[in-house]
SEGU-244685 format. One record per residue (C-alpha): x, y, z. Coordinates in steps of 0.2 Angstrom, whole numbers, padded with zeros to 4 digits, always signed. Each point is the difference from the previous one (the first is absolute). Example, Ala and Ser with C-alpha at 12.3 -4.5 7.8 and 13.67 -1.06 7.14 Angstrom:
BEGIN
+0062-0022+0039
+0006+0017-0003
//
This chain:
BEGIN
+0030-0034-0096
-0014+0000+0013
+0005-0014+0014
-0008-0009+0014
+0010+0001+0015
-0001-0013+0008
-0003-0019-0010
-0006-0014+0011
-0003-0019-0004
-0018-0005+0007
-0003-0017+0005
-0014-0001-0010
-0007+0006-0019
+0002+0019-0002
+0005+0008-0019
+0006+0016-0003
+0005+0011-0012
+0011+0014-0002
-0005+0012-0012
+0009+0017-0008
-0007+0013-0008
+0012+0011-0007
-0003+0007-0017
+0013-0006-0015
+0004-0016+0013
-0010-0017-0001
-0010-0008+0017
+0006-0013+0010
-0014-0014-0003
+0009-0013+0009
-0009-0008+0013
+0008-0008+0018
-0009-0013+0006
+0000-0002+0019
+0009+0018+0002
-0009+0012+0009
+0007+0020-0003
-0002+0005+0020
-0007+0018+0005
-0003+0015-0014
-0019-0005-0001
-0010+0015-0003
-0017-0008-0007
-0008-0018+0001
-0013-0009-0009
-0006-0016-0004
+0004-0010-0019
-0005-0015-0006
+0020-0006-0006
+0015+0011-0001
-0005+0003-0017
-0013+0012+0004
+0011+0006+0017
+0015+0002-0014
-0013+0011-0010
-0007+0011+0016
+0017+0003+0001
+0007+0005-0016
-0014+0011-0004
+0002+0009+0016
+0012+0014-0002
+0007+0000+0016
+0002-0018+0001
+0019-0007-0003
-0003-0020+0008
-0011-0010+0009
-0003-0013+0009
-0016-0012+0000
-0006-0013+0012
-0008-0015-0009
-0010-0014+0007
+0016-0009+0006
+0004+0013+0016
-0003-0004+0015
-0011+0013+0009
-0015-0003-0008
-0010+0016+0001
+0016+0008-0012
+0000-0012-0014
-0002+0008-0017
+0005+0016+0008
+0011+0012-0013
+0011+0012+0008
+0005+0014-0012
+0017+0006+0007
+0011+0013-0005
+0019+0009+0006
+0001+0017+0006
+0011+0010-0013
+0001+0011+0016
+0010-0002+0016
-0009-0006+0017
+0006-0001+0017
-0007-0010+0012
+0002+0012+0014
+0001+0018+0002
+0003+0008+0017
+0009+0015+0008
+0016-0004+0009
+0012+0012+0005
+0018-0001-0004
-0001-0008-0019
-0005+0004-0017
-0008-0006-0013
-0003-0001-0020
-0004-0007-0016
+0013-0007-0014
+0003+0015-0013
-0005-0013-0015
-0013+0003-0009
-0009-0006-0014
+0001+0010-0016
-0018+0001-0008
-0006+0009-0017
-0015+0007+0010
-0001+0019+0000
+0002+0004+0020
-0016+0007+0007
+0001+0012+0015
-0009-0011+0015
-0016+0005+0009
+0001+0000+0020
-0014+0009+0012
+0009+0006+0016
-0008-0003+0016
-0013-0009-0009
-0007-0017+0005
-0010-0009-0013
-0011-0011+0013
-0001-0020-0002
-0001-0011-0016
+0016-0009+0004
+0006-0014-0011
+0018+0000+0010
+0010+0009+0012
+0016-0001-0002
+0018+0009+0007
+0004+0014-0010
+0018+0012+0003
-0011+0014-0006
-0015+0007-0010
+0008-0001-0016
+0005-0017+0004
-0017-0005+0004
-0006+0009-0016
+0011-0011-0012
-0005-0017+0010
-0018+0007-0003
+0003+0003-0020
+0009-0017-0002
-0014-0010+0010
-0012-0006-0013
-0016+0008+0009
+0003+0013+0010
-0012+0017-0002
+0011+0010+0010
+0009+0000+0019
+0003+0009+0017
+0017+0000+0008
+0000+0002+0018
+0011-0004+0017
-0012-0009+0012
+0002+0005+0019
-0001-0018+0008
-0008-0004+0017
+0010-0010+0012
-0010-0011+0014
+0006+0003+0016
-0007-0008+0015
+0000+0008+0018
-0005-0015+0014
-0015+0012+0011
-0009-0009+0014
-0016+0003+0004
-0010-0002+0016
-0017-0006+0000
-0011+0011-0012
-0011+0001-0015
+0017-0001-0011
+0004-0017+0011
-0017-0012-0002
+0001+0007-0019
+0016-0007+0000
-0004-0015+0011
-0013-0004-0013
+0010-0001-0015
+0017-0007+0008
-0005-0008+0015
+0013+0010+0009
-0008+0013+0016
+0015+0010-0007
+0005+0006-0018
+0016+0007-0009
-0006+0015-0011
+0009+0006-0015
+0006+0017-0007
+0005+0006-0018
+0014+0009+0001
+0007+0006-0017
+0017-0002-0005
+0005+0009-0016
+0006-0013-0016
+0003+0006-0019
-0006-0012-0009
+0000+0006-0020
-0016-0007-0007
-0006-0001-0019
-0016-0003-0002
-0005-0005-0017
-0017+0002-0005
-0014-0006-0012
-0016+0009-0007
-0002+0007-0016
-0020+0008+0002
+0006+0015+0011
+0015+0006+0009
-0004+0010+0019
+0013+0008+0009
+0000+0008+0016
+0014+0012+0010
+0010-0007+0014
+0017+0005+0004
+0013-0016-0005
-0005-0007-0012
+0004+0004-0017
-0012-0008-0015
+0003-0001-0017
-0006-0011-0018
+0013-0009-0009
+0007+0000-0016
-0005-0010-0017
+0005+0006-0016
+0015+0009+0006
+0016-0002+0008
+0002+0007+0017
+0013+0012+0008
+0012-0011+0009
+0010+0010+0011
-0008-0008+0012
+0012-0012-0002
+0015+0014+0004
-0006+0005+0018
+0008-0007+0016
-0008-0003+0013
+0005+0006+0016
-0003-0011+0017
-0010-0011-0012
+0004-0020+0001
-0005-0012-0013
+0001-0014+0011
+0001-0020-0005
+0003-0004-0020
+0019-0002+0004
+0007-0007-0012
+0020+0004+0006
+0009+0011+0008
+0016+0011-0001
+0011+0012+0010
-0001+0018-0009
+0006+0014+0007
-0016+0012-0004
-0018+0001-0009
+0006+0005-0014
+0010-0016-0005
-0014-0010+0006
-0011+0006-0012
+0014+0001-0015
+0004-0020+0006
-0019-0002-0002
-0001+0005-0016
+0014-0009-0007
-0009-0017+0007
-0010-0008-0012
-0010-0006+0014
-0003+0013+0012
-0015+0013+0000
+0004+0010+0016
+0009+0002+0015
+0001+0004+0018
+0018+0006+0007
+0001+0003+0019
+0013+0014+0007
+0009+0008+0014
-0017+0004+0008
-0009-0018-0002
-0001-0008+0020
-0010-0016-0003
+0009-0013+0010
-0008-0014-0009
+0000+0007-0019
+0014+0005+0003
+0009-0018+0006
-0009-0008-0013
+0010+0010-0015
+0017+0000+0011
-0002-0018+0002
-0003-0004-0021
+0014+0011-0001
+0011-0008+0011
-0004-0019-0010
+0007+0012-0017
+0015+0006+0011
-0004+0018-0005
-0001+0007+0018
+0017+0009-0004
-0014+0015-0006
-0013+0010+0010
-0015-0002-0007
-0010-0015-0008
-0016+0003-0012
-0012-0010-0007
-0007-0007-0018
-0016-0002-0004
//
């Protein structure tokens, strides 16, 4: 069953509906007054009454509940607004960054669906310029190619690790000079500090989910691997199988526990109910601070007796 996931009382008017639209299983047509289902939101559109909002939604295929504004909210310029939401049958994580000395991956269950699986579609070293509709982390391309075939209006995606520029500033004076009554002129000051960019390296794992249906132009450049998603098929999910090496999943926590290697973390995963992946820190993890902070939730669980603590998420 499709689910918001967060449910929040508003002070003021606000219905919603939460809808499923599974074949062989009747809708949920009830409706919460002054509930609003948080976050999901993937298209908006103003309607009259939740009636109409109710109908946007059901005949929307990728719309599973709403959550309209009516003349009763308080910002004025979003009454009346329908927000069409749905939940992502596909894992996200909020963060994705290189870190040496832990490993991460996914929860090994998977859904069992009557679709024939389709082999996927990825260009290497291709880069399918602009049209974003959302960037988002991603642990790999295949990752990112099954968040792009869940999203309801994605044409296609390019993976890629941005190189992030980091601003650092170096304090030069200078004497009396051109450079000086320019910089007098525009911060009243005879001298002026002048900056430098100097690049330090940051993997950051970027999905960018894209939107147009009239043409589809790629062009090479090394990194980035593009691809289109899936529709009528059911994709290969050994994606779902791969470790990832010095690759952190940070935040999402939702417990941890001691485990003596990666491999229990992710079989412990997989027996959770709750939990869609995991980060475990070893022998070689050396961040003081990360590291205190898992020691020190260990320690209120009195399970310091073992060597290493990993995270839920």
């Amino acid at each position: 069953m499709a689910k918001s996931h967060i449910l929040r009382k508003l002070p003021r008017p606000t219905v919603a509906l939460m809808l499923q639209q599974v074949k062989g299983e009747p809708c949920l047509s009830t409706v919460y007054q002054n509930v609003d289902f948080t976050g999901a939101d993937y298209r908006a559109l103003f309607t009259a009454d939740y009636e109409e909002c109710q109908r946007a939604c059901t005949q929307d295929t990728a719309c599973q509940f709403f959550t309209l504004l009516d003349k009763a909210f308080t910002s004025f310029g979003n009454r009346f607004k329908c927000n069409l939401k749905f939940s992502w049958p596909v894992p996200r994580i909020p963060v994705v960054e290189k870190k040496t000395g832990v490993t991460s991956g996914f929860s090994q269950i998977t859904q069992i669906s009557q679709q024939s699986v389709c082999q996927s579609k990825l260009f290497p070293n291709t880069d399918i310029p602009g049209n974003n509709v959302e960037v988002i982390p991603a642990a790999s391309p295949e990752h990112c190619q099954a968040l792009c075939s869940a999203h309801s209006v994605c044409s296609y995606f390019s993976f890629n690790r941005y190189i992030l520029t980091v601003l650092m500033w170096l304090n030069i004076w200078f004497s009396f000079s051109v450079t000086s009554v320019l910089c007098f002129m525009l911060f009243r000051h005879t001298f002026c500090k002048v900056s430098f960019l100097f690049f330090l390296c940051s993997n950051n794992f970027n999905c960018n989910l894209k939107k147009n249906n009239e043409e589809l132009v790629t062009e090479a450049k090394d990194g980035i691997t593009s691809g289109l998603p899936a529709r009528f098929c059911q994709l290969d999910n050994t994606w779902l199988q791969v470790v990832y090496e010095n690759v952190d999943f940070p935040t999402s926590d939702i417990r941890f526990e001691l485990m003596d290697d990666a491999d229990t973390c992710q079989r412990t995963c997989t027996q959770d109910a709750f939990c869609q992946f995991y980060t475990y820190a070893n022998d070689n993890f050396n961040d003081p601070i990360y590291r205190y902070s898992i020691l020190y939730a260990c320690m209120h669980a009195n399970l310091l007796k073992h060597k290493y603590c990993s995270c839920f998420k």
